[in-house]
LODRENRO-421178 format. One record per residue (C-alpha): residue number from 0; residue in one letter; x, y, z. Coordinates in steps of 0.1 Angstrom, whole numbers, plus 5000, padded with zeros to 4 digits. Each point is the difference from the previous one (the first is absolute). Layout:
N
{NUM,'A',{X,Y,Z}}
...
END
This chain:
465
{0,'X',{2589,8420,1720}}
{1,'X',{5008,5035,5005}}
{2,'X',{5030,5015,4978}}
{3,'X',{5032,5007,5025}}
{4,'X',{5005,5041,4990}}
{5,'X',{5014,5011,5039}}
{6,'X',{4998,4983,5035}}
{7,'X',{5006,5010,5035}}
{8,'X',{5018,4978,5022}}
{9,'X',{4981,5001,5037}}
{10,'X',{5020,4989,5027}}
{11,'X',{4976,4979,5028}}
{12,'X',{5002,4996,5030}}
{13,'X',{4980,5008,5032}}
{14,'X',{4993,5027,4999}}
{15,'X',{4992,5006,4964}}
{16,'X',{4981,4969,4996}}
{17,'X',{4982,4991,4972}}
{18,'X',{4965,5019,5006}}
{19,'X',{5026,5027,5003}}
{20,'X',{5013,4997,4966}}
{21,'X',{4966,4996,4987}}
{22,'X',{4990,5035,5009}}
{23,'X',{5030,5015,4981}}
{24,'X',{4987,4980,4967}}
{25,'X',{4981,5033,4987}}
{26,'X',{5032,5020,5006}}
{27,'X',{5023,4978,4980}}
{28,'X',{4976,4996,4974}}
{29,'X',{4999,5039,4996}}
{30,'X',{5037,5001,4992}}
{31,'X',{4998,4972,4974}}
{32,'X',{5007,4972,5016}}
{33,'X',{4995,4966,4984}}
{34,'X',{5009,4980,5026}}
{35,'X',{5006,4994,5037}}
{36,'X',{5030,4980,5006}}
{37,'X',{4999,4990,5037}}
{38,'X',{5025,4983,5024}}
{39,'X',{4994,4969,5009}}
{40,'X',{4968,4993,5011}}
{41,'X',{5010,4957,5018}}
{42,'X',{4995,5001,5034}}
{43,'X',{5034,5014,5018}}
{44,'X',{5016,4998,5033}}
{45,'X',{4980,5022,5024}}
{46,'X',{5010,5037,4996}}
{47,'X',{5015,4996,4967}}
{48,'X',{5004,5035,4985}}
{49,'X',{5011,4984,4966}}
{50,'X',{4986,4969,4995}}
{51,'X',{5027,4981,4985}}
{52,'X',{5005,4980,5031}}
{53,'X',{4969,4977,4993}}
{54,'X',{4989,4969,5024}}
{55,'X',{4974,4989,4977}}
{56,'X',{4997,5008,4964}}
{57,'X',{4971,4978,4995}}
{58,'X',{4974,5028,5016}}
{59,'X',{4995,5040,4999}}
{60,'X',{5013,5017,5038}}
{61,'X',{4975,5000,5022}}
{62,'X',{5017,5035,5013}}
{63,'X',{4996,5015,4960}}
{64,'X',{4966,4992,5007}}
{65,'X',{4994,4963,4983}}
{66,'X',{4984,4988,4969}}
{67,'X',{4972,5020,5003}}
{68,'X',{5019,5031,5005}}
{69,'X',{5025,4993,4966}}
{70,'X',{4964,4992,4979}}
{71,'X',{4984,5037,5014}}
{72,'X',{5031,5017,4989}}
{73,'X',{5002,4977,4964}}
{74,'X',{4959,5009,4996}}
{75,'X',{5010,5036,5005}}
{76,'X',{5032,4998,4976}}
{77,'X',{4974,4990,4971}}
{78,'X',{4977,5026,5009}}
{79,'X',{5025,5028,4988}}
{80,'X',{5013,4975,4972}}
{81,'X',{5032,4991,5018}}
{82,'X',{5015,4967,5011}}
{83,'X',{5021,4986,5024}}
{84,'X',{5040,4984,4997}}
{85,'X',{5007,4978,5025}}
{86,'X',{5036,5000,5017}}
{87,'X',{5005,4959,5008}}
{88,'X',{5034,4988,5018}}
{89,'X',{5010,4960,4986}}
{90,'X',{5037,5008,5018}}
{91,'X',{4995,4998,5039}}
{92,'X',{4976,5001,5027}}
{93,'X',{5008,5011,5038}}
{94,'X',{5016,4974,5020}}
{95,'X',{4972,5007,5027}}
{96,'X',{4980,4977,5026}}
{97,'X',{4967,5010,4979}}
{98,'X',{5011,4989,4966}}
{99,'X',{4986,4963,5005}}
{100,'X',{5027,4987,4977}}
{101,'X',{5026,5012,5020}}
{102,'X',{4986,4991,5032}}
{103,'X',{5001,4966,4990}}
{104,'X',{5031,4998,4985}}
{105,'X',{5008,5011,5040}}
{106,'X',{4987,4975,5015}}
{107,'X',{5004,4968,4975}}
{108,'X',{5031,5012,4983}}
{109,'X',{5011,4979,4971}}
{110,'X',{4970,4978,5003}}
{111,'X',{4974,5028,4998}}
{112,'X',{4982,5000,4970}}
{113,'X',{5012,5034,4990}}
{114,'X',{5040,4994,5007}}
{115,'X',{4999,4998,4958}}
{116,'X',{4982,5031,4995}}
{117,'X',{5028,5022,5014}}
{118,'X',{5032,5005,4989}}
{119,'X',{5022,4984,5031}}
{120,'X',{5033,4980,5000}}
{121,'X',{4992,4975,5024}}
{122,'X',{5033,4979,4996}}
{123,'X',{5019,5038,5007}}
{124,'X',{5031,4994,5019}}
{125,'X',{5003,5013,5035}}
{126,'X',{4960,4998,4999}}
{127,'X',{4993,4963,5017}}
{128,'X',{4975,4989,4975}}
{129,'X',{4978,5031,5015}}
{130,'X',{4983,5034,4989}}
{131,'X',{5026,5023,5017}}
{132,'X',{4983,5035,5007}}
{133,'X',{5021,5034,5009}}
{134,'X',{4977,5014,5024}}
{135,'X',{5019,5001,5030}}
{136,'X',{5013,5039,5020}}
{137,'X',{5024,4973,5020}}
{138,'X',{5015,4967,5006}}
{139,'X',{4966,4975,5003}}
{140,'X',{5014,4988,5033}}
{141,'X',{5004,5033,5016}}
{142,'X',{4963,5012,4990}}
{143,'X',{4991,4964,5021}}
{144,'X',{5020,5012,5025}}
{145,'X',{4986,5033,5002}}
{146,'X',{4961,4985,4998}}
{147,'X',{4994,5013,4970}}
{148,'X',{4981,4965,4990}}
{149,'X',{4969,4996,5006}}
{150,'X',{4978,4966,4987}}
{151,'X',{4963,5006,5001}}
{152,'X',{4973,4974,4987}}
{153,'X',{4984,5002,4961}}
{154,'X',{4970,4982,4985}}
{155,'X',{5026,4983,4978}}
{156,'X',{5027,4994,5028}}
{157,'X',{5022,5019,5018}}
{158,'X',{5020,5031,4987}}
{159,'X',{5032,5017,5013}}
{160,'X',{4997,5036,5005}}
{161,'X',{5036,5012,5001}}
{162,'X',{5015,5039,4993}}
{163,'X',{4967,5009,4976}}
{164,'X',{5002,4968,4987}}
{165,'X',{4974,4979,4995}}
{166,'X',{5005,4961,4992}}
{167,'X',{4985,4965,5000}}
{168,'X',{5014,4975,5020}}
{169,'X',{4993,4962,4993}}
{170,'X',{4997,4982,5031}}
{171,'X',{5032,4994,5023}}
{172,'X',{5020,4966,4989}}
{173,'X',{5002,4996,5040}}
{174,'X',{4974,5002,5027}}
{175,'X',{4994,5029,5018}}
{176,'X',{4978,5007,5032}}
{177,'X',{4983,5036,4986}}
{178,'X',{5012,5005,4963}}
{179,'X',{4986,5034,5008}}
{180,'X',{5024,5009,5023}}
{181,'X',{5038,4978,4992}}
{182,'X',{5031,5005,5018}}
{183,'X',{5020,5019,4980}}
{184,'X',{5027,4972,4992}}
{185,'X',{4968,4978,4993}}
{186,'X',{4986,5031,4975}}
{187,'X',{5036,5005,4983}}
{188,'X',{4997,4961,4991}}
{189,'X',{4966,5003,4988}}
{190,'X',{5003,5030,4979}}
{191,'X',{5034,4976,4986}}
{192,'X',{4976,4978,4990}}
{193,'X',{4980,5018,4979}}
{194,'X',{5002,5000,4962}}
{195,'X',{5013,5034,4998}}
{196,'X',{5030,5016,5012}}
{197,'X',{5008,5035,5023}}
{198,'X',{5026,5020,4992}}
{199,'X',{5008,5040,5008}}
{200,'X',{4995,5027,4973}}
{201,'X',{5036,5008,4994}}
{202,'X',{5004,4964,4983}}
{203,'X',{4978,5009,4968}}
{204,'X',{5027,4998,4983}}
{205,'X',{5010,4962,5000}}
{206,'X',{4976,4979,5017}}
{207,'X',{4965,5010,4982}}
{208,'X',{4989,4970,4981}}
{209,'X',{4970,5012,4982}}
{210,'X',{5000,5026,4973}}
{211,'X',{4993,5034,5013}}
{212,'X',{4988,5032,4976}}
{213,'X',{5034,5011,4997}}
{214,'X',{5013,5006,5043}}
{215,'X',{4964,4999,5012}}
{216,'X',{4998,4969,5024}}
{217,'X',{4961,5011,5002}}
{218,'X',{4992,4990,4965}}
{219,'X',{5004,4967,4987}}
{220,'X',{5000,4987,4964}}
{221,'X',{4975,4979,4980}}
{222,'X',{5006,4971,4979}}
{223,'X',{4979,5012,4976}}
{224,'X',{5010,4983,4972}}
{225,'X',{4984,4967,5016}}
{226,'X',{4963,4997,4984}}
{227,'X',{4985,4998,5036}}
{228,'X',{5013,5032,5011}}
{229,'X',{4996,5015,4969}}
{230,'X',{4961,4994,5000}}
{231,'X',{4997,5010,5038}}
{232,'X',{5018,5033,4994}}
{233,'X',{4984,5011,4972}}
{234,'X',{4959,4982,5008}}
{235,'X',{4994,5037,5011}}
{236,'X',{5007,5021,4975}}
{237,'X',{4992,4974,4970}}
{238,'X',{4965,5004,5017}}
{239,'X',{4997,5033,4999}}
{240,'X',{5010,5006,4965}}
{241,'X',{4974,4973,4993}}
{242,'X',{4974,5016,5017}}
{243,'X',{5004,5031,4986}}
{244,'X',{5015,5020,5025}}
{245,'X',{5037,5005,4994}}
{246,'X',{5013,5004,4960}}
{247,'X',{5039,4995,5005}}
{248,'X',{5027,4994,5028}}
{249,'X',{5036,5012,5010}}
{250,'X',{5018,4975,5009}}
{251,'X',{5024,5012,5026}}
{252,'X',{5039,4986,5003}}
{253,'X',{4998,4979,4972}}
{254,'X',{5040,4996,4997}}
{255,'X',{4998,4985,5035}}
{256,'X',{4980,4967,4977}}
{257,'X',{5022,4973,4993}}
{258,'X',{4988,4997,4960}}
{259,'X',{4981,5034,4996}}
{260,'X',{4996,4991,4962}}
{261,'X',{4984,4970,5008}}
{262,'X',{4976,5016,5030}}
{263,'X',{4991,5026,4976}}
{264,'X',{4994,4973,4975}}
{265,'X',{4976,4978,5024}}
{266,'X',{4982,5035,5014}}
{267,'X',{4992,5014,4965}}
{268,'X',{4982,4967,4996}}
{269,'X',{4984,5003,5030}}
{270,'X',{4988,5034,4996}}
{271,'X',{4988,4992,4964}}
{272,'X',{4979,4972,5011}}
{273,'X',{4986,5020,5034}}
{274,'X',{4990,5027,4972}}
{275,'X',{4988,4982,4970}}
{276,'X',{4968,5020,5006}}
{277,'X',{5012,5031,4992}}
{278,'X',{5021,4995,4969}}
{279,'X',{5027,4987,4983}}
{280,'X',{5030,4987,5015}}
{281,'X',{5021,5026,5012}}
{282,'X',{4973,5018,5012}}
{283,'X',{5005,5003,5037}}
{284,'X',{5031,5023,5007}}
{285,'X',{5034,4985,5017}}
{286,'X',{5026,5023,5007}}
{287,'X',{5032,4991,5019}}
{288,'X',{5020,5019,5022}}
{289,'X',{5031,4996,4988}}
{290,'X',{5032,5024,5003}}
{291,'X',{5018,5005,4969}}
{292,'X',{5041,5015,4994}}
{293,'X',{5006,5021,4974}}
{294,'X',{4999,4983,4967}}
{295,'X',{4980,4973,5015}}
{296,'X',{4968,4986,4986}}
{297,'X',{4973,4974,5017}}
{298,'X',{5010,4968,4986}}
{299,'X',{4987,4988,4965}}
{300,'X',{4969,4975,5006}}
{301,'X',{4987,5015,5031}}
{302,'X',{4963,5000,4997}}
{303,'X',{4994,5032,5014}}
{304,'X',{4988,5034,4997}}
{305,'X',{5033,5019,5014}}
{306,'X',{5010,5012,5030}}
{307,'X',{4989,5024,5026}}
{308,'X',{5015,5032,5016}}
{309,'X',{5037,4999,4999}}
{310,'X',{5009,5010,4962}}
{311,'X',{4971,5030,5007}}
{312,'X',{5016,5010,5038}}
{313,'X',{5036,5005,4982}}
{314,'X',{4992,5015,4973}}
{315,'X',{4977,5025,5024}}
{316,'X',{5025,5004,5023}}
{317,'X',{5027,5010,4975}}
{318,'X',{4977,5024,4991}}
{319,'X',{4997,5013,5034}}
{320,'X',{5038,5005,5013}}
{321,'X',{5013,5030,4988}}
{322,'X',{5031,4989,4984}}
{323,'X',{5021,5030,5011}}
{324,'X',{5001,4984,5035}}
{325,'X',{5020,4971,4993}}
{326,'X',{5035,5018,5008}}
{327,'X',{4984,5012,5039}}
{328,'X',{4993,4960,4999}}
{329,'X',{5027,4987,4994}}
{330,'X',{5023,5024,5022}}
{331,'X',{4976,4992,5028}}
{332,'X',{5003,4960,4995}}
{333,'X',{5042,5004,4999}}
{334,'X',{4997,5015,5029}}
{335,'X',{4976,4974,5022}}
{336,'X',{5021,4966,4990}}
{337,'X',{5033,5010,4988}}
{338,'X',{4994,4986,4972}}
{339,'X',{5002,5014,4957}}
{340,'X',{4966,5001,4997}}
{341,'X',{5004,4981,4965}}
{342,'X',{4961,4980,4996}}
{343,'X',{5016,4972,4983}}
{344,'X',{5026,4993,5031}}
{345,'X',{4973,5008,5025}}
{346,'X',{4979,4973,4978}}
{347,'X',{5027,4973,5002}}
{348,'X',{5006,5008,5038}}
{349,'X',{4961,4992,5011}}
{350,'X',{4998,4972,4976}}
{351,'X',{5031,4985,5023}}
{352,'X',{4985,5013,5034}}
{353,'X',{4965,4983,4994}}
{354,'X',{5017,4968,4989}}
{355,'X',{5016,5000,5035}}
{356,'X',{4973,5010,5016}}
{357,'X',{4965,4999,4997}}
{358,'X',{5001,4972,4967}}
{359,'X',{5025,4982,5018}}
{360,'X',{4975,4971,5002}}
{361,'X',{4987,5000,4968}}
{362,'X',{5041,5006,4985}}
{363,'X',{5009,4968,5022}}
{364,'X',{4972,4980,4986}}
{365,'X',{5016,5011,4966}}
{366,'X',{5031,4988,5005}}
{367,'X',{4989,4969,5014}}
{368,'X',{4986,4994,4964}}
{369,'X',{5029,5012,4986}}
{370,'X',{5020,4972,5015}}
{371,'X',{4977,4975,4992}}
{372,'X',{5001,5010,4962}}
{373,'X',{5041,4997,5002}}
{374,'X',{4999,4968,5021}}
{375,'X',{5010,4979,4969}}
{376,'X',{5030,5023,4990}}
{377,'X',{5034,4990,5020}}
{378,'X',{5013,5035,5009}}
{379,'X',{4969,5014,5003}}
{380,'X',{4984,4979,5029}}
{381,'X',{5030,5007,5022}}
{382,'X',{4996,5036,4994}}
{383,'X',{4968,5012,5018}}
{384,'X',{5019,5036,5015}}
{385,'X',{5009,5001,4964}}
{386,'X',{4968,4996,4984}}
{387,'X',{4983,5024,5028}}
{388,'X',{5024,5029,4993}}
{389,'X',{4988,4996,4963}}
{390,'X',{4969,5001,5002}}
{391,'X',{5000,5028,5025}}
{392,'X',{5016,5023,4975}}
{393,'X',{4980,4989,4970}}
{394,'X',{4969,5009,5023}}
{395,'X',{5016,5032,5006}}
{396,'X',{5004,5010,4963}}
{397,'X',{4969,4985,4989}}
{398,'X',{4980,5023,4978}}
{399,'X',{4966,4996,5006}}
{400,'X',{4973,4981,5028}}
{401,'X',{5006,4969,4988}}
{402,'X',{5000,4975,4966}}
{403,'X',{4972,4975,4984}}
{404,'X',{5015,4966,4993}}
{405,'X',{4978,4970,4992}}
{406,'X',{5007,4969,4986}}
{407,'X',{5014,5016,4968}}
{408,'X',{5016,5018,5023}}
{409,'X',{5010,5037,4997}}
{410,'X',{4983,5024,4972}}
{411,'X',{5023,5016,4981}}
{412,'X',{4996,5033,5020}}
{413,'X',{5007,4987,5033}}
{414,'X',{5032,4983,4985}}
{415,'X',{5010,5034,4991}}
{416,'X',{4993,5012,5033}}
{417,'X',{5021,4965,5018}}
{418,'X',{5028,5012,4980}}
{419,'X',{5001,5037,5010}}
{420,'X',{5001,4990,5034}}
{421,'X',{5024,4974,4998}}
{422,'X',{5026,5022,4976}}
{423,'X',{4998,5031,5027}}
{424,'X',{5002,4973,5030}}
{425,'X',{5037,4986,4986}}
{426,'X',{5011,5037,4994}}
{427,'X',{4996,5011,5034}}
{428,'X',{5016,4966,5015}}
{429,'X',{5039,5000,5006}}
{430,'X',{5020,4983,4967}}
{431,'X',{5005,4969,5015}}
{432,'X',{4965,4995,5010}}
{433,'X',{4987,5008,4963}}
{434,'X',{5010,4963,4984}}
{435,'X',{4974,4977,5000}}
{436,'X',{5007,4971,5022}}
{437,'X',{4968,4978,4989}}
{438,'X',{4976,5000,4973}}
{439,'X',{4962,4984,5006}}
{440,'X',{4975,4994,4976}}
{441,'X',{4979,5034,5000}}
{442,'X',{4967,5008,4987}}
{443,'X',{5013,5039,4990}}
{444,'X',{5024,4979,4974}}
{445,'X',{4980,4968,4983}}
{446,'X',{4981,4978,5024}}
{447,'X',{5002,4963,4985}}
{448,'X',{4967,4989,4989}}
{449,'X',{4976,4990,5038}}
{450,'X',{5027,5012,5021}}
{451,'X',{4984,5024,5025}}
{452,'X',{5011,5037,4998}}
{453,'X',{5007,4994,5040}}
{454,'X',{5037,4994,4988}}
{455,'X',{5003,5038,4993}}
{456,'X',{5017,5019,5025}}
{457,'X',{4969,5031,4994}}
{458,'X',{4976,4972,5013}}
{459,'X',{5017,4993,5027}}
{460,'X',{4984,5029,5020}}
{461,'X',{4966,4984,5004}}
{462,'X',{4991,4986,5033}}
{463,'X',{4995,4964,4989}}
{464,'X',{5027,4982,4974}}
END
């Protein structure tokens, strides 16, 4: 293992693949650096420029240059006694026809074998029982009007080809002369057959029944915390470390995890076994990228080495802005919305626009567990508009990304944090609102002994209760 002193994060893609990056390697090393810290490396949708929309994480991109590529650049790395970090995304992959697990979630829906290893809502209301995509420009039926459809004939069945869209069809519950070429009321009931579900663009906001990296329908969340997706996400890079050619990972978005503690838990593990080889546990690097509010600290227990870029990023940027320019700011803002300019209002404001907006799905699926936690009181359960308009303005007043409860439920910390939010939500609610109406266990006061910490209105925000 080479001591971490300084890296250098390389962005892939394309066109600066990895033989590229290889041929900076005596460049970086001139300047001290320790360490190459690249993007992902998991093979991504075609054209990537990031990488963090990955079809495959079990195999290096073919378009970075492969395997052989990553071990030429990691050969070169040791040669100036440097090392190589390795940015790794458990949260999502693209919900794209060549990510294989996707594909098959397309075309067997909640029977495919990988309907588990995403995070979808099949029993979503207004969904049918089916994957419902936003993809669509328009109305499906006018795009059939317009011939916009086309089916064309695959190795593994036929696919629908419809406004850049590219899906599986299983085979029409009806016969048809030339499924190649349906009428179009015959095509309209054949694509209403199918395990998932069309709908235009604009309806993000409700119907989406899968969890999306935050508004983007092209990403789809992992299960991760399952032990079968777990091992397929991470085969790659545990290989690598055991092999000698990565010492560490970044693991990217790890709020987005349902139990980071416990990921972070079951990857240190991992890591320690994969690197046995070259020393004690602990050994191989893990850094998380987490961002942190002022005051805030990573969470006692996690079993990692930190965090990566943001605290460095403000504190250089403070650095940068030339303080004396704040006033010309300021006016300038007034001026464009009308508004005070006060960061604390505008805060609160976005908090309430996002909720209404682009996390409307994911601040639906939280009431929804909301309700279920208050189903046993008697005011409560008939008071879902109620309970919404709380939790909406507790999100909006909440102080940081998000809490830790587990079956002990909240660390003392977090409690604090719960009752911030919950003393500046009642202050800014009319009078009348302010009296508490109903009062549920909660894990932020004592959880009983076994009870889950899902009875917490601060757990309430994850996607499954």
């Amino acid at each position: 293992m080479r001591p971490l002193r300084a890296t250098a994060r390389l962005q892939l893609h394309e066109g600066f693949d990895l033989s590229a990056a290889a041929a900076q390697v005596p460049y970086y090393a001139r300047l001290g650096v320790s360490h190459l810290y690249l993007s992902p490396v998991a093979a991504a949708v075609p054209g990537s420029t990031h990488g963090y929309d990955g079809i495959d994480p079990g195999r290096v991109d073919p378009r970075l240059g492969g395997e052989a590529a990553l071990r030429a650049l990691a050969a070169a790395a040791h040669a100036e006694g440097m090392g190589l970090l390795l940015d790794i995304v458990p949260n999502h992959l693209a919900a794209h026809p060549d990510n294989p697990w996707w594909w098959d979630v397309l075309r067997h829906g909640r029977r495919s074998a990988y309907a588990r290893w995403f995070d979808i809502d099949w029993d979503a209301r207004g969904c049918d029982g089916r994957l419902c995509l936003p993809v669509l420009e328009r109305p499906l039926a006018a795009l059939l009007d317009a011939g916009q459809a086309r089916v064309h004939a695959a190795p593994s069945g036929h696919e629908l080809h419809l406004a850049g869209q590219r899906l599986p069809l299983a085979p029409p519950p009806f016969p048809l002369e030339d499924p190649a070429q349906p009428p179009a009321d015959a095509l309209h009931r054949w694509i209403q057959a199918q395990p998932w579900r069309l709908v235009e663009w604009r309806d993000a906001g409700d119907l989406p029944n899968y969890r999306r990296f935050f508004d983007i329908s092209g990403l789809v969340a992992l299960r991760v915390e399952r032990p079968e997706v777990f091992a397929a996400v991470h085969a790659l890079p545990l290989r690598l470390v055991a092999e000698g050619l990565v010492d560490g990972v970044r693991i990217d978005h790890v709020d987005g995890l349902a139990d980071p503690a416990g990921y972070l838990r079951r990857l240190r593990r991992a890591l320690d076994a994969a690197g046995r080889d070259r020393g004690p546990p602990g050994t191989v690097a893990l850094y998380v990228e987490k961002i942190l509010a002022p005051g805030e600290d990573l969470p006692a227990g996690w079993p990692c080495d930190g965090t990566t870029g943001y605290d460095f990023m403000d504190q250089a940027g403070g650095l940068l802005h030339a303080a004396a320019g704040e006033p010309a700011l300021h006016a300038l803002w007034r001026g464009a919305s009308g508004r005070s300019g006060d960061f604390a209002a505008e805060e609160h404001q976005a908090r309430r626009e996002l909720l209404q907006g682009s996390l409307r799905p994911e601040f639906s699926r939280a009431c929804a567990a909301l309700a279920a936690v208050a189903a046993g009181d008697p005011v409560a359960r008939h008071a879902p508009e109620d309970l919404r308009a709380a939790l909406a303005v507790l999100a909006a007043h909440f102080p940081v990304y998000r809490l830790y409860p587990d079956a002990r439920g909240l660390e003392p910390a977090d409690r604090r944090r719960l009752g911030q939010a919950l003393r500046r939500a009642r202050a800014g609610l009319p009078a009348p609102q302010r009296r508490p109406r109903w009062r549920a266990g909660c894990a932020a006061r004592a959880t009983p002994a076994g009870a889950s910490a899902r009875g917490c209105i601060a757990c309430a925000g994850a996607w499954r209760s």
